[in-house]
MDTraj code that builds the backbone (N, CA, C; nanometers):
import mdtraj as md
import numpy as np

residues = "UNK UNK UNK UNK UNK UNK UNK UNK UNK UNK UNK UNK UNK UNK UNK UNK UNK UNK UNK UNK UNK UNK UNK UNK UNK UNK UNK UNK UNK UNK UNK UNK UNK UNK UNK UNK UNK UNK UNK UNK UNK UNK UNK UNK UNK UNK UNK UNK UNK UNK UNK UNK UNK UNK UNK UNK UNK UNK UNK UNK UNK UNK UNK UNK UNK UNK UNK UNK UNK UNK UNK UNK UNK UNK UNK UNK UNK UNK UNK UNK UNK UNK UNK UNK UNK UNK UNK UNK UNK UNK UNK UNK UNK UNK UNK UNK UNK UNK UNK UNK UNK UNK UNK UNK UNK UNK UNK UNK UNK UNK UNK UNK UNK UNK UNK UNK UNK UNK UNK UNK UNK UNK UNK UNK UNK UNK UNK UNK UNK UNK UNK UNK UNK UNK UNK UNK UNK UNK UNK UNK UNK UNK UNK UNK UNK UNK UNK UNK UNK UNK UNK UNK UNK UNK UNK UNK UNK UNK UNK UNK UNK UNK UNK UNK UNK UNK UNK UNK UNK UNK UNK UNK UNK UNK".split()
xyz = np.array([
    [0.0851, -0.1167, 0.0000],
    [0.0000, 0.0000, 0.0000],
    [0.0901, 0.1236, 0.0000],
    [0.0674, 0.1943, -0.0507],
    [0.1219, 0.3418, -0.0947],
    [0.1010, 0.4537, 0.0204],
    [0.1828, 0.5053, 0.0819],
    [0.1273, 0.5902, 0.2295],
    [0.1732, 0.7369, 0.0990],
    [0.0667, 0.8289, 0.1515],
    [0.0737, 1.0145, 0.0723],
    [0.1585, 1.0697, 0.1988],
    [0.2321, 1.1267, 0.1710],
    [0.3555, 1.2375, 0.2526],
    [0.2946, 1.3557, 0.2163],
    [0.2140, 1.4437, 0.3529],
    [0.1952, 1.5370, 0.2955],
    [0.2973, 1.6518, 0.3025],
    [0.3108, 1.7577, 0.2343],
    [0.4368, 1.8564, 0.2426],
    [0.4105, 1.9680, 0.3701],
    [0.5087, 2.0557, 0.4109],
    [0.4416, 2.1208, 0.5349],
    [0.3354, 2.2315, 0.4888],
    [0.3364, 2.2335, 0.3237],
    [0.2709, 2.3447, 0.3652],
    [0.0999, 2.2864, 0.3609],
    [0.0893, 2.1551, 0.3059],
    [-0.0358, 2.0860, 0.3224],
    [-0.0809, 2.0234, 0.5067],
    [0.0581, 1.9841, 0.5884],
    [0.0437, 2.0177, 0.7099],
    [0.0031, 2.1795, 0.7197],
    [-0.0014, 2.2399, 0.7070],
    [-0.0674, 2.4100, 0.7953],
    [-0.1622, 2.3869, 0.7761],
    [-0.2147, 2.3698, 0.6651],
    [-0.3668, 2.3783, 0.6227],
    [-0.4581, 2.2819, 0.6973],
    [-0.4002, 2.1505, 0.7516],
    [-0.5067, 2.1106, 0.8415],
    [-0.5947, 2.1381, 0.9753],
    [-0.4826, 2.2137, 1.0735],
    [-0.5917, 2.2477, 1.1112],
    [-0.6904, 2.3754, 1.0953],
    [-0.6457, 2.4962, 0.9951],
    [-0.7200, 2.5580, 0.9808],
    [-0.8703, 2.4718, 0.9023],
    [-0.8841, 2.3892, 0.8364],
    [-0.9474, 2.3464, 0.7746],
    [-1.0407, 2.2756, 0.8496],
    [-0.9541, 2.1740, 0.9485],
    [-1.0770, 2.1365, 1.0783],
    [-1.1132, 2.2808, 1.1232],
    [-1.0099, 2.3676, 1.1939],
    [-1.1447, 2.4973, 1.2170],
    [-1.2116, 2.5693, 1.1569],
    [-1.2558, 2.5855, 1.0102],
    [-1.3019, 2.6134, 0.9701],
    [-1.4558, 2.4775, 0.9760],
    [-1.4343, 2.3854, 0.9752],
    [-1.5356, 2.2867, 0.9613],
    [-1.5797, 2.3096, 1.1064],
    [-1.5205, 2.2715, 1.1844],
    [-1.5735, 2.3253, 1.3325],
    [-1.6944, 2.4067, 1.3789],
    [-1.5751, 2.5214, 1.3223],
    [-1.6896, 2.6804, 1.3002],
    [-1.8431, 2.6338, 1.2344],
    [-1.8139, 2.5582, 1.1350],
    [-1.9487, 2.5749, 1.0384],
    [-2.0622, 2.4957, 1.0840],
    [-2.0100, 2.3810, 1.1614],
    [-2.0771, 2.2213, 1.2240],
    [-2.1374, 2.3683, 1.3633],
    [-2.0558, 2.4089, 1.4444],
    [-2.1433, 2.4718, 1.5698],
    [-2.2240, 2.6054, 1.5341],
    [-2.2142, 2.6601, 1.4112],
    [-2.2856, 2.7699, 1.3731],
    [-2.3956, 2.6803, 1.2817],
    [-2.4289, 2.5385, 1.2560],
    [-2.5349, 2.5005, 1.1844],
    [-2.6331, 2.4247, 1.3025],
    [-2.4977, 2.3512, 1.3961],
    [-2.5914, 2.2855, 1.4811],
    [-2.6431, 2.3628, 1.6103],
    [-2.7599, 2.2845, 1.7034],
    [-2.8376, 2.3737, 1.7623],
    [-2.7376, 2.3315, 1.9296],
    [-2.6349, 2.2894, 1.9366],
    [-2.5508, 2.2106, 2.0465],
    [-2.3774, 2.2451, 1.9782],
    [-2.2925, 2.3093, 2.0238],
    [-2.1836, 2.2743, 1.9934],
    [-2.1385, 2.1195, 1.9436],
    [-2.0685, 2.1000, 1.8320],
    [-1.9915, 1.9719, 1.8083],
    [-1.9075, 1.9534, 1.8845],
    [-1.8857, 1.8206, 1.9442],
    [-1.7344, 1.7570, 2.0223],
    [-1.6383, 1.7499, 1.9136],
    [-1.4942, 1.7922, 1.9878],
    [-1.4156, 1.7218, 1.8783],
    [-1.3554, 1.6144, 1.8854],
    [-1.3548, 1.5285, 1.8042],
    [-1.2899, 1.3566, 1.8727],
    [-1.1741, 1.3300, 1.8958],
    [-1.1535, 1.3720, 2.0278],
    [-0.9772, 1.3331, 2.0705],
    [-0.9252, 1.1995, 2.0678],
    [-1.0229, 1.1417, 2.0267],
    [-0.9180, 0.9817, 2.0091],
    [-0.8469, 0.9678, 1.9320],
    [-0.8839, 1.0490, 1.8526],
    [-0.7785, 1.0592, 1.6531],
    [-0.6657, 1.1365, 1.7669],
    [-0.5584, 1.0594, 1.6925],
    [-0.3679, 1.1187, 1.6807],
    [-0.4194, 1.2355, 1.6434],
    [-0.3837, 1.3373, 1.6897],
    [-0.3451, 1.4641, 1.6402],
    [-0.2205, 1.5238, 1.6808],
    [-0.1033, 1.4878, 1.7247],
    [-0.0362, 1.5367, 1.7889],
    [0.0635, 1.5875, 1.6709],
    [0.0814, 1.5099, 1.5500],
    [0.1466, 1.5605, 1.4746],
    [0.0571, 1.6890, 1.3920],
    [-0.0076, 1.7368, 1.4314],
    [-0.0796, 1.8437, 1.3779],
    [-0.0655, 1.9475, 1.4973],
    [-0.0303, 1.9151, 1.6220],
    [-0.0061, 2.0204, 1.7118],
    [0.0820, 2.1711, 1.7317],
    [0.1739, 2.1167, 1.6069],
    [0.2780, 2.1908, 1.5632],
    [0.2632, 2.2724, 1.4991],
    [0.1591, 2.2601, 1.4252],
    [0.1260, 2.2986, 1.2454],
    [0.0873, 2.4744, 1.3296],
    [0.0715, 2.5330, 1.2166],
    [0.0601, 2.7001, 1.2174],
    [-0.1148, 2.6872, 1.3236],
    [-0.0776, 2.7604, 1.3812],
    [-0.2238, 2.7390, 1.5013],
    [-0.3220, 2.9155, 1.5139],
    [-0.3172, 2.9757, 1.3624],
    [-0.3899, 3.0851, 1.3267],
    [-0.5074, 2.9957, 1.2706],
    [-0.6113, 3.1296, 1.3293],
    [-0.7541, 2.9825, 1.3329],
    [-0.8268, 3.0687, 1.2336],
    [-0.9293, 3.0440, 1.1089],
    [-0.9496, 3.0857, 0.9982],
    [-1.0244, 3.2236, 1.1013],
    [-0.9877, 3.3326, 0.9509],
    [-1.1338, 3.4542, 0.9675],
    [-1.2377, 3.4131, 0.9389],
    [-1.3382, 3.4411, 1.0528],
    [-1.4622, 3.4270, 1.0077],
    [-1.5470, 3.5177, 0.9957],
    [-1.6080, 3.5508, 0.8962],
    [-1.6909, 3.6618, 0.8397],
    [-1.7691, 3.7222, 0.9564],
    [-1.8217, 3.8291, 0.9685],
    [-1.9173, 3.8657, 1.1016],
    [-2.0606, 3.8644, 0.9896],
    [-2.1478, 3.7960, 0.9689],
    [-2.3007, 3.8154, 0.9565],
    [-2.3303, 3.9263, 1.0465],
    [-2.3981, 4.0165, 0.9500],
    [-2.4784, 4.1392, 1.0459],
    [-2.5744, 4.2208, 0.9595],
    [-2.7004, 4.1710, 0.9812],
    [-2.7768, 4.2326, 0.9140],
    [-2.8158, 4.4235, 0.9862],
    [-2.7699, 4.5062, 0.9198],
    [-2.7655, 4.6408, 0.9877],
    [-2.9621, 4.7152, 0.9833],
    [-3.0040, 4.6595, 0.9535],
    [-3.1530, 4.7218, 0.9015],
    [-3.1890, 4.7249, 1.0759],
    [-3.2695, 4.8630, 1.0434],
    [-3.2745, 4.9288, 1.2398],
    [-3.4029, 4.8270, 1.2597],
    [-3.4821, 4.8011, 1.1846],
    [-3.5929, 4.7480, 1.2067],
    [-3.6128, 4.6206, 1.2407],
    [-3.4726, 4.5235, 1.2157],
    [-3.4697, 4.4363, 1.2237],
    [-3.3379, 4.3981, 1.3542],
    [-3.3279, 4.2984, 1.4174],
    [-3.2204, 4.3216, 1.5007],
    [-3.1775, 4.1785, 1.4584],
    [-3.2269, 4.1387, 1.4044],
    [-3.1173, 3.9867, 1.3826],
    [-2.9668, 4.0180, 1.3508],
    [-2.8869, 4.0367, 1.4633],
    [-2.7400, 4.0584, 1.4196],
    [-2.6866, 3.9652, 1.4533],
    [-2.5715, 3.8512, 1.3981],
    [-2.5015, 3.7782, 1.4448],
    [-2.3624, 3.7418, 1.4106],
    [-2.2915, 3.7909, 1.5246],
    [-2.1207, 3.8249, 1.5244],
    [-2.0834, 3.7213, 1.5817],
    [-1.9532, 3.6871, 1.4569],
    [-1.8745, 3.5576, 1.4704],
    [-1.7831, 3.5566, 1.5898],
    [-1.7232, 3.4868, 1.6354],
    [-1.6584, 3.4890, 1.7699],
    [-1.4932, 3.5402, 1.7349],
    [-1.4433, 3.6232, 1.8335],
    [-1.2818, 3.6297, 1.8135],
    [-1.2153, 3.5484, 1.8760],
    [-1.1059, 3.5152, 1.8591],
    [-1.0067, 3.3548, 1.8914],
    [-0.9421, 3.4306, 1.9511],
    [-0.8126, 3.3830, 2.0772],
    [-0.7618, 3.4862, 2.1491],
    [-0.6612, 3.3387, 2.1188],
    [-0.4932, 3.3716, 2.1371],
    [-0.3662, 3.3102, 2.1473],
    [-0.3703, 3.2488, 2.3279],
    [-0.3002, 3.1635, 2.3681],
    [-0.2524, 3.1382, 2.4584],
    [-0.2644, 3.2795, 2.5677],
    [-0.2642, 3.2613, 2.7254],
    [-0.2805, 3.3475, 2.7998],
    [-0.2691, 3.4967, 2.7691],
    [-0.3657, 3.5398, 2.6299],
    [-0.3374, 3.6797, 2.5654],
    [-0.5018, 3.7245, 2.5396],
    [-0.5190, 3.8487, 2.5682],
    [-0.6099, 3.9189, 2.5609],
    [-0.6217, 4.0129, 2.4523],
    [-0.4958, 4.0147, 2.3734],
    [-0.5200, 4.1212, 2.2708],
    [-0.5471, 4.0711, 2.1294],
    [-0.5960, 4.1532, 2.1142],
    [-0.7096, 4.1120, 1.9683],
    [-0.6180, 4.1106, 1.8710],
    [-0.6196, 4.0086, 1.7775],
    [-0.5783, 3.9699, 1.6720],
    [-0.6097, 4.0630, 1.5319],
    [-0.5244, 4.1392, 1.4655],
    [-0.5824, 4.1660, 1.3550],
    [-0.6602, 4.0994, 1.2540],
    [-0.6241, 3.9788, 1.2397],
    [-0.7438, 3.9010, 1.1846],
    [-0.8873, 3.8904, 1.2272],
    [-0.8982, 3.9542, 1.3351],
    [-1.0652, 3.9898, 1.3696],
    [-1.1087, 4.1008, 1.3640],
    [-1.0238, 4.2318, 1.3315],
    [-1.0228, 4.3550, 1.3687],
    [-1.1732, 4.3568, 1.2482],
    [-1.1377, 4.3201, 1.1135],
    [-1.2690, 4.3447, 1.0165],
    [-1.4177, 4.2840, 1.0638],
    [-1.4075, 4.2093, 1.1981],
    [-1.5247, 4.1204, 1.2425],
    [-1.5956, 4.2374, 1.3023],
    [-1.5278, 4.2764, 1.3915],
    [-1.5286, 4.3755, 1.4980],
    [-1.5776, 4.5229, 1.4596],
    [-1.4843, 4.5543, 1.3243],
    [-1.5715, 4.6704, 1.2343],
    [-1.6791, 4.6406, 1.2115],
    [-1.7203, 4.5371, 1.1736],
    [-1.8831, 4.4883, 1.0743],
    [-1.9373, 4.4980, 1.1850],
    [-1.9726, 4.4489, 1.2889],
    [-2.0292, 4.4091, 1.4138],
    [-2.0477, 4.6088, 1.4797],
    [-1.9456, 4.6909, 1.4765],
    [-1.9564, 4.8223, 1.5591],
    [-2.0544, 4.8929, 1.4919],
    [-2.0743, 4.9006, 1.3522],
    [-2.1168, 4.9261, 1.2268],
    [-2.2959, 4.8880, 1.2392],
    [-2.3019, 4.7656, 1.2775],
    [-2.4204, 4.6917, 1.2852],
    [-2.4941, 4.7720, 1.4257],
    [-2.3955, 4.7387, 1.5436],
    [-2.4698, 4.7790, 1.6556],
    [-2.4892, 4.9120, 1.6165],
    [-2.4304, 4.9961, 1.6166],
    [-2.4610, 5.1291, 1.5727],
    [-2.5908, 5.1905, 1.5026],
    [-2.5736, 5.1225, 1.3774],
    [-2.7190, 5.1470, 1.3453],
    [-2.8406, 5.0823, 1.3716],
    [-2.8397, 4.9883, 1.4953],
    [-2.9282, 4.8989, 1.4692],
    [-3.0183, 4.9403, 1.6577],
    [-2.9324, 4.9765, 1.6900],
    [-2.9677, 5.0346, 1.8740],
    [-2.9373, 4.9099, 1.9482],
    [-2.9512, 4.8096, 1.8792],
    [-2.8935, 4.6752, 1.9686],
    [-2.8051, 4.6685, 2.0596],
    [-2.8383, 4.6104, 2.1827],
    [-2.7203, 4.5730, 2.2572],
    [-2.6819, 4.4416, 2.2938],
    [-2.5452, 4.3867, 2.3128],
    [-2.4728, 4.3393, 2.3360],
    [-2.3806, 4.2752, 2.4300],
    [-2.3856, 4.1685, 2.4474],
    [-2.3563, 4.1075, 2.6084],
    [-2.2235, 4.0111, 2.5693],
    [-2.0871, 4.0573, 2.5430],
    [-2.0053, 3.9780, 2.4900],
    [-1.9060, 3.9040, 2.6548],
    [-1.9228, 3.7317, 2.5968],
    [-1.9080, 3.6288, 2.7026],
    [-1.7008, 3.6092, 2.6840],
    [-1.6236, 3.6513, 2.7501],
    [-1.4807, 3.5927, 2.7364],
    [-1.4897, 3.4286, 2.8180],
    [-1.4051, 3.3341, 2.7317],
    [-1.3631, 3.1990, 2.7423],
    [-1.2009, 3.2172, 2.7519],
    [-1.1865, 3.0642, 2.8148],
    [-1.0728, 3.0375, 2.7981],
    [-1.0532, 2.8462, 2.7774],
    [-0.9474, 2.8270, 2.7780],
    [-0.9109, 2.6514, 2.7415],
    [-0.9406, 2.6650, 2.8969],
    [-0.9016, 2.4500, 2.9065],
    [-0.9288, 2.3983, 3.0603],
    [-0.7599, 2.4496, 3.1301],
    [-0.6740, 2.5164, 3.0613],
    [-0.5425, 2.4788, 3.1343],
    [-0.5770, 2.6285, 3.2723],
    [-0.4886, 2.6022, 3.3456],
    [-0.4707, 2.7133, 3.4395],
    [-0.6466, 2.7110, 3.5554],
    [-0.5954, 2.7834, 3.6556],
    [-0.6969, 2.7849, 3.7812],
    [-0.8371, 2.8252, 3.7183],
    [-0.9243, 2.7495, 3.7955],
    [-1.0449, 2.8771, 3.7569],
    [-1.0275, 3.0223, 3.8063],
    [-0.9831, 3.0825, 3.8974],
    [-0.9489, 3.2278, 3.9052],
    [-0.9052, 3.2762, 3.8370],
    [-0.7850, 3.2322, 3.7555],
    [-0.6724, 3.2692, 3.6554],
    [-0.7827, 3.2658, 3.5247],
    [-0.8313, 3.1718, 3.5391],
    [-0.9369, 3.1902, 3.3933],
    [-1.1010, 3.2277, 3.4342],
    [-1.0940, 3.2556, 3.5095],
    [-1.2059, 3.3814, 3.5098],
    [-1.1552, 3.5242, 3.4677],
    [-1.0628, 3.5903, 3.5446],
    [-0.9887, 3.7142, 3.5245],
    [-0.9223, 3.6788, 3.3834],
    [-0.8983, 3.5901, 3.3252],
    [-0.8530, 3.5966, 3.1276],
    [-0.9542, 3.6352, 3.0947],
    [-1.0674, 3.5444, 3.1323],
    [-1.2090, 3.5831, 3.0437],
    [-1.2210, 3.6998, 3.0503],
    [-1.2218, 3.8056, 3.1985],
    [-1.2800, 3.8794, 3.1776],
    [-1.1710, 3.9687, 3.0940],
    [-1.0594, 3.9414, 3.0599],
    [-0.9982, 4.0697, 3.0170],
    [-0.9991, 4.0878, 2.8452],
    [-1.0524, 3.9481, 2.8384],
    [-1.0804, 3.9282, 2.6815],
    [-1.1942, 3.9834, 2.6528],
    [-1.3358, 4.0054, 2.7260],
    [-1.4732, 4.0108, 2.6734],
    [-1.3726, 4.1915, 2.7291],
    [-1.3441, 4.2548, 2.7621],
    [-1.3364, 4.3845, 2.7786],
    [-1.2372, 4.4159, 2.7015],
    [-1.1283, 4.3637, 2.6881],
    [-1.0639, 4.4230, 2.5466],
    [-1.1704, 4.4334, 2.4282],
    [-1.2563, 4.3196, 2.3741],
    [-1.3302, 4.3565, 2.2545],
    [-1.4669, 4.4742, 2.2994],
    [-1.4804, 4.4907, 2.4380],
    [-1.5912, 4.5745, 2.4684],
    [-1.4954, 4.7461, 2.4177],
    [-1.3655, 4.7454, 2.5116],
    [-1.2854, 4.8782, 2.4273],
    [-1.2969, 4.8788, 2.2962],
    [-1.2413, 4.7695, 2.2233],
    [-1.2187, 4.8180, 2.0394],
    [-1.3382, 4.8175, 2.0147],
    [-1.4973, 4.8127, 2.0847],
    [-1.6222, 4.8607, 2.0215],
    [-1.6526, 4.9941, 2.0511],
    [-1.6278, 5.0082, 2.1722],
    [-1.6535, 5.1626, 2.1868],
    [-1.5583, 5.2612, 2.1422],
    [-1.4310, 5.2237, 2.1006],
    [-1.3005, 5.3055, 2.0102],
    [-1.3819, 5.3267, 1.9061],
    [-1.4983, 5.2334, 1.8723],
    [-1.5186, 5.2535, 1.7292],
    [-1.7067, 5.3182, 1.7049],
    [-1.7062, 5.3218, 1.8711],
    [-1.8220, 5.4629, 1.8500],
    [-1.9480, 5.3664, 1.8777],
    [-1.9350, 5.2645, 1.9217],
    [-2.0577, 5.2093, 1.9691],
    [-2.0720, 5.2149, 2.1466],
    [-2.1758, 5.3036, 2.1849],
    [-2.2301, 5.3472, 2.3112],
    [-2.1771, 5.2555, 2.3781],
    [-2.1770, 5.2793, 2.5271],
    [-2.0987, 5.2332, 2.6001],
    [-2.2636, 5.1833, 2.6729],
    [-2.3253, 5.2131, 2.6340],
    [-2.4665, 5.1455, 2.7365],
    [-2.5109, 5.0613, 2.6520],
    [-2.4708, 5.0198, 2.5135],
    [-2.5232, 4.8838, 2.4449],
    [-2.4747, 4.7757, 2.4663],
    [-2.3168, 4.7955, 2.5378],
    [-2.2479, 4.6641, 2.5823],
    [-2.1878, 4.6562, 2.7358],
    [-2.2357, 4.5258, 2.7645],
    [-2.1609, 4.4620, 2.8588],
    [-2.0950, 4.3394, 2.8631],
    [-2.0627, 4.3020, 2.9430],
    [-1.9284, 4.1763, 2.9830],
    [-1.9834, 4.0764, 3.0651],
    [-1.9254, 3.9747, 3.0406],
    [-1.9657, 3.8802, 3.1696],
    [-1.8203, 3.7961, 3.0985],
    [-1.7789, 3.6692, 3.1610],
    [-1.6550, 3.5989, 3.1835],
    [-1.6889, 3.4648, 3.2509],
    [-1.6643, 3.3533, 3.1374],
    [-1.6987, 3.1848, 3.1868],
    [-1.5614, 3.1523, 3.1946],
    [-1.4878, 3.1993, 3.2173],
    [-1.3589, 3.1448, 3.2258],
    [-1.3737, 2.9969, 3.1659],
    [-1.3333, 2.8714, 3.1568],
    [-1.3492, 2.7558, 3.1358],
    [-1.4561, 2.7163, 3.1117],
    [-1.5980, 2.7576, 3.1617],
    [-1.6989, 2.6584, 3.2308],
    [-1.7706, 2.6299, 3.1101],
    [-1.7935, 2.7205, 3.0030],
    [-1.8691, 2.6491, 2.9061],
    [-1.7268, 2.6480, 2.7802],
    [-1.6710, 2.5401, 2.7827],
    [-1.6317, 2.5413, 2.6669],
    [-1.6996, 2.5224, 2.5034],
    [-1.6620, 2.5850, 2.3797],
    [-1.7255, 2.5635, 2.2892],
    [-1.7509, 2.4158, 2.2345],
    [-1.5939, 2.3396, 2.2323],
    [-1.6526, 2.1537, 2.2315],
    [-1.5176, 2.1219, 2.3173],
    [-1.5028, 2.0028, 2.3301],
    [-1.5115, 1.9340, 2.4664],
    [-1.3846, 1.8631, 2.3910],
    [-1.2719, 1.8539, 2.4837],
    [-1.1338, 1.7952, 2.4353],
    [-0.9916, 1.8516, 2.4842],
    [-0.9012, 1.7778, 2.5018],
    [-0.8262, 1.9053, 2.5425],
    [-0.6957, 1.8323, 2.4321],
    [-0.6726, 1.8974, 2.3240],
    [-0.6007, 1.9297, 2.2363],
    [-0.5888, 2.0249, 2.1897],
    [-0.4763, 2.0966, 2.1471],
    [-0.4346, 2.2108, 2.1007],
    [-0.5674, 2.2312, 2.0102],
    [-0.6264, 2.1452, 1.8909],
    [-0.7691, 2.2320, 1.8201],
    [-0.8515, 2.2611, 1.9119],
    [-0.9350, 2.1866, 2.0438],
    [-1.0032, 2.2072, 2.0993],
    [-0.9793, 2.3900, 2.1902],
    [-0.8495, 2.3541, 2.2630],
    [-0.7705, 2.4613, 2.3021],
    [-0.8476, 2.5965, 2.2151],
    [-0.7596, 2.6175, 2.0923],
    [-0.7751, 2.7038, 2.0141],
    [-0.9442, 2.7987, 2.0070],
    [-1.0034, 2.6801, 1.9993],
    [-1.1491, 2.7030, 1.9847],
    [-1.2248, 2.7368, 2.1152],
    [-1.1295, 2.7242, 2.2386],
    [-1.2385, 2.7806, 2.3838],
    [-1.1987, 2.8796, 2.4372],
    [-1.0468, 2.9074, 2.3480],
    [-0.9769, 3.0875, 2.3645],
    [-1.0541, 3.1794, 2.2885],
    [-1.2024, 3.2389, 2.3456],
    [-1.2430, 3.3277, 2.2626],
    [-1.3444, 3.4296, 2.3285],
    [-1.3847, 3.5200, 2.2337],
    [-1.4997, 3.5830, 2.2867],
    [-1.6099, 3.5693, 2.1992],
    [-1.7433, 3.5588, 2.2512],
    [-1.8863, 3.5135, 2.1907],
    [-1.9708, 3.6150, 2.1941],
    [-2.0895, 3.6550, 2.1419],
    [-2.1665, 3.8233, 2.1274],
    [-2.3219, 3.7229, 2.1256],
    [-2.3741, 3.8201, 2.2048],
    [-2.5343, 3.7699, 2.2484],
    [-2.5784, 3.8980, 2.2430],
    [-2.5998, 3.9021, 2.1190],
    [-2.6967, 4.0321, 2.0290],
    [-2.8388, 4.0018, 2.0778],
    [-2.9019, 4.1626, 2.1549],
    [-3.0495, 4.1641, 2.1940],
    [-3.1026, 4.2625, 2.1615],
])
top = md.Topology()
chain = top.add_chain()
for i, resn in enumerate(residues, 1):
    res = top.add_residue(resn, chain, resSeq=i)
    for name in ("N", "CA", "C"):
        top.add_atom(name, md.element.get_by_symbol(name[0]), res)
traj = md.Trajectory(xyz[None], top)
């Protein structure tokens, strides 16, 4: 039997590609997807660990409030926003703005470190993206914060993909 060698740059692309499938499986289903840690992944642990852009959906019509903003991914014990979300974050300031909606954005973190330590991440993540909304002119009385540190992760695993995917902040548009 013939084994395929893939090259590194076809290693990078996997796991953006599981997170991108990820993303699409918990934004279709009505339950976050698990991810299945029994599969080897360890040789993918290495691979480039920038997790795809994901578009922000935001319908801006005042009349309507269905707005729904994609989540920002945060690095290892880091709170500062990634330029790769900065265009999420525009669409989304843009939306609330014209729309009067407000906004209750939740900071996460992975299972590693205390729950204290990852309560205070959470919260410094859901308030960094609460600053770059109001930098960008959305009222300071449409948004607030709250911080699950660990407790709800997005799916359930503890591998660097899983990891990746519970470092974030989430928007509960009302």
């Amino acid at each position: 039997m013939m084994r395929r060698i893939f090259t590194s740059n076809e290693m990078r692309l996997i796991p953006i590609l599981l997170a991108a499938v990820l993303a699409f499986a918990a934004g279709c289903a009505s339950t976050p997807e698990a991810v299945d840690e029994s599969a080897d992944t360890s040789e993918f642990d290495d691979a480039a660990s920038t997790l795809p852009r994901a578009p922000a959906v935001a319908d801006t019509t005042v009349s309507n409030r269905n707005i729904s903003i994609a989540p920002v991914y945060f690095d290892l014990d880091e709170s500062t926003i990634k330029s790769d979300f900065e265009s999420i974050l525009q669409t989304a300031a843009t939306a609330l703005r014209g729309s009067g909606a407000s906004v209750t954005i939740a900071g996460h973190c992975d299972e590693r470190g205390s729950d204290e330590y990852n309560l205070a991440l959470g919260e410094r993540r859901a308030g960094a993206v609460r600053r770059y909304l109001l930098d960008l002119g959305v009222s300071p009385a449409q948004v607030t914060t709250v911080s699950y540190g660990e407790a709800r992760p997005a799916v359930s695993g503890s591998g660097e993909t899983a990891f990746q995917l519970n470092r974030r902040a989430e928007f509960s548009v009302r």
